[in-house]
C-alpha positions in Angstrom: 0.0 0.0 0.0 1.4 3.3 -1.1 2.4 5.9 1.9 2.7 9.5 2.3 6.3 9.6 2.7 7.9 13.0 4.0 11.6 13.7 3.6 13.3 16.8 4.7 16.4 18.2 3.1 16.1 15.6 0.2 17.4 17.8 -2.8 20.7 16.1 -2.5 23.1 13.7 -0.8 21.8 11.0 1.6 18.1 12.9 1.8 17.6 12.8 -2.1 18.4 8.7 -1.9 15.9 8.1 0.7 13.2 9.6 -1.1 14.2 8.0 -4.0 14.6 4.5 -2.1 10.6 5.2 -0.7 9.7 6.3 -4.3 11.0 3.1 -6.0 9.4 1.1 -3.4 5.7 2.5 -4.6 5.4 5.3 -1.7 4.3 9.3 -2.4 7.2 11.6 -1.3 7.1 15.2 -0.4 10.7 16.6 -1.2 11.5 19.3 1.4 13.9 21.9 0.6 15.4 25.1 1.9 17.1 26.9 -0.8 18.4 24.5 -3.5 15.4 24.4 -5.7 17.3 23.6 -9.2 18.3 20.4 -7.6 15.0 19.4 -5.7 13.2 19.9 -8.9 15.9 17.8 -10.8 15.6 15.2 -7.5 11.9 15.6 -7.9 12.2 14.3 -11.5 14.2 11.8 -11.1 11.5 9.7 -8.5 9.6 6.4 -9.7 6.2 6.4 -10.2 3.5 10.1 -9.5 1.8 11.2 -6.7 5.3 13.2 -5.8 5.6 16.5 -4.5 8.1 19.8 -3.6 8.1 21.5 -0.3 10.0 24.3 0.1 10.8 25.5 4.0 12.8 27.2 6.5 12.9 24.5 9.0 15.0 26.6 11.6 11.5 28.5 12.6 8.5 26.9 14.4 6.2 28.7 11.7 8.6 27.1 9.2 8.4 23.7 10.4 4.8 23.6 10.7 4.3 25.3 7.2 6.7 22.4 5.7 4.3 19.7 8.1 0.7 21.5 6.7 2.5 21.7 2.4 3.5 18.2 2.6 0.0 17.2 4.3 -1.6 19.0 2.0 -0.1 17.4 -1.4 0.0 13.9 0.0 -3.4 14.1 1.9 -1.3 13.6 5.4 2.1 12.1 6.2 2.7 8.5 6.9 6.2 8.4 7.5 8.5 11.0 7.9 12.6 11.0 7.6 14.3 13.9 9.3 17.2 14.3 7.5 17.9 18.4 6.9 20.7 19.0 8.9 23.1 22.5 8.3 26.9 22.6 9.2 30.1 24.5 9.1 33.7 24.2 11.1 33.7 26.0 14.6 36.6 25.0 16.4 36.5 26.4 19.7 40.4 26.6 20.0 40.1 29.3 16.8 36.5 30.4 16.4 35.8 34.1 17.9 33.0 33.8 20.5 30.1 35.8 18.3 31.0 33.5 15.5 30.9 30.4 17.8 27.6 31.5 19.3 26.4 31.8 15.8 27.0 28.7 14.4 25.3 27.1 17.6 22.5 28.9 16.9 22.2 28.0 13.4 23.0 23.9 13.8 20.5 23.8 17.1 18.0 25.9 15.0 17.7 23.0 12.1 19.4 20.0 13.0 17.5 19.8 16.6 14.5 21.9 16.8 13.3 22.1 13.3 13.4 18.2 14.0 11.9 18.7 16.8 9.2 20.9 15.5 8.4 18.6 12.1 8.1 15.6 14.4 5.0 16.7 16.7 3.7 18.1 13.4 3.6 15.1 11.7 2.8 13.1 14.9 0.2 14.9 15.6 -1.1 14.4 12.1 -0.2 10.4 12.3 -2.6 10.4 15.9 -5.8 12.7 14.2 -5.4 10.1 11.3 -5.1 6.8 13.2 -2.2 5.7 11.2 0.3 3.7 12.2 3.5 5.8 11.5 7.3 5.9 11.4 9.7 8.7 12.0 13.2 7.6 11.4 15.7 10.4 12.1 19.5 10.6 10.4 21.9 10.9 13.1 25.3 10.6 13.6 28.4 8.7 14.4 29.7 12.0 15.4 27.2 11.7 18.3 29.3 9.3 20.0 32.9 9.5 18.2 33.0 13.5 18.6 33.3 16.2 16.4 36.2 18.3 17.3 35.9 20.9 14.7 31.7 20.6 14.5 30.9 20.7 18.1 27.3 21.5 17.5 26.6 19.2 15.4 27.6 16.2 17.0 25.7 17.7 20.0 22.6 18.1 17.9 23.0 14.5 16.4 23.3 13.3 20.3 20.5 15.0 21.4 18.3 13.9 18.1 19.1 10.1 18.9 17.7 11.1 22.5 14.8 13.0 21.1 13.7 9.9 18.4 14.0 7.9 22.1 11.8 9.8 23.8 9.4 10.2 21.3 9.7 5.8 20.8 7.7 6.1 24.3 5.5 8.5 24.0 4.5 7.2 20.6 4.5 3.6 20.8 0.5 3.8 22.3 -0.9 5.2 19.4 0.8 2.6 17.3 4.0 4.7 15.7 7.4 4.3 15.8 11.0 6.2 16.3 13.6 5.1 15.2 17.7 6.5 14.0 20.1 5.8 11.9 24.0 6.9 13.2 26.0 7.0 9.7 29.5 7.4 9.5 30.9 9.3 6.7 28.6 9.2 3.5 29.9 10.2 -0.5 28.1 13.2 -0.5 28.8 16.7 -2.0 28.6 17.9 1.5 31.6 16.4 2.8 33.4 16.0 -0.9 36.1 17.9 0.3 37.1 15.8 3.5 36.8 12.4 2.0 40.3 11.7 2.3 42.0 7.9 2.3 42.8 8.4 5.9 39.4 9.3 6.5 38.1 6.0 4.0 40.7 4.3 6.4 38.5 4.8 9.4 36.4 1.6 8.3 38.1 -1.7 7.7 36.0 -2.0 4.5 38.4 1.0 3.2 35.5 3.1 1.9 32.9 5.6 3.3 29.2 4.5 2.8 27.3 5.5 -0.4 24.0 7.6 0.1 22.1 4.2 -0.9 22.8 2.5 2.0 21.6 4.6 4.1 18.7 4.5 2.8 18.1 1.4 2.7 18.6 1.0 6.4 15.9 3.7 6.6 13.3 2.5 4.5 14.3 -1.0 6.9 13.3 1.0 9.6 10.1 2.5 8.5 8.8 -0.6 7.2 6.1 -2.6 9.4 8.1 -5.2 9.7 10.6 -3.1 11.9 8.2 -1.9 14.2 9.9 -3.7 17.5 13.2 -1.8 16.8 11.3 1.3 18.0 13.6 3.3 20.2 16.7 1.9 18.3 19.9 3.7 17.1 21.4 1.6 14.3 25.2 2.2 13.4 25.3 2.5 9.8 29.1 3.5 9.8 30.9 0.1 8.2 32.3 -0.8 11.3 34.0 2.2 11.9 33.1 2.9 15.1 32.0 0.6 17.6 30.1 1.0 21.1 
């Protein structure tokens, strides 16, 4: 049966394979973008099948993340499933970054990668509930939420506190019949992180490569399925062994 799949930040990298992954397996995706709309209409394009549609959003608002919640209700007719993968970045060092820069940049990664998560979830949630559906949020987290992040500070705190968050919400959730899960990937081939993708870096797993944006999605369509409803509450390491806990 086809779902109402939402995907945020899905006009490139890992977020543009999940939807495509959801769209080849016969679900409706709403593409969420911020500012890239060349290549969410080219992602757009590119998905199996109709039904699809582009949401465009600022998730690092509450009016923002509810607005991207009500467009992608709206052109689906609710939202079955939902992947919270936008997530914003950028080197802050705290050895070298001046403190308004540093305060900044905390601002900015909290803003997206935690409470427009945050924000999008009860949305949709509260959507799944008024619908009686059972529903999935799966959230893309981050090795760097227990390995560190020396010069992204934030954002492995953000990716920590979103594995707790997608917990939480596993609880709270789990009586009205949806489930939370995460995914923790290590470093993905991405355009994002083109630029560190160096062979000591590929080195890090003993499979001497980084994941591909695939395989992250296929753990996450995993996750949403019905079939994986008891790994509710679950973080899954998705790094090729490159970290262990």
């Amino acid at each position: 049966m086809s779902r109402a799949v939402l995907v945020t930040g899905a006009s490139r990298g890992i977020g543009r394979a999940v939807a495509e992954r959801f769209a080849a397996h016969g679900d409706r995706v709403a593409l969420h973008y911020a500012t890239r709309e060349e290549a969410a209409r080219e992602a757009l394009a590119g998905l199996h099948g109709s039904g699809h549609v582009l949401v465009r959003g600022d998730l690092a608002t509450p009016e923002g993340a509810a607005a991207v919640v009500a467009a992608a209700v709206d052109g689906l007719g609710g939202v079955d499933v939902l992947v919270n993968n936008a997530a914003v970045n950028r080197p802050h060092p705290a050895a070298t970054t001046p403190f308004d820069a540093w305060q900044r940049a905390w601002r900015e990664i909290v803003d997206v990668n935690l409470l427009g998560a945050a924000h999008v979830s009860h949305c949709a949630a509260r959507n799944m509930i008024d619908r009686a559906v059972s529903g999935r949020i799966v959230n893309i987290g981050s090795r760097g939420a227990y390995r560190g992040e020396p010069d992204h500070p934030a954002y492995g705190a953000t990716k920590a506190a979103l594995h707790a968050l997608g917990q939480s919400l596993a609880v709270h959730l789990a009586p009205y019949g949806i489930a939370v899960a995460s995914v923790a990937p290590g470093f993905v081939a991405t355009e994002r992180v083109a630029d560190r993708l160096t062979e000591e870096v590929r080195a890090q797993s003993p499979f001497g490569r980084v994941a591909e944006p695939a395989e992250i999605a296929a753990a996450v369509l995993h996750l949403a399925s019905p079939e994986a409803v008891w790994s509710s509450g679950t973080v899954l390491d998705v790094n090729g062994a490159s970290h262990l806990r």
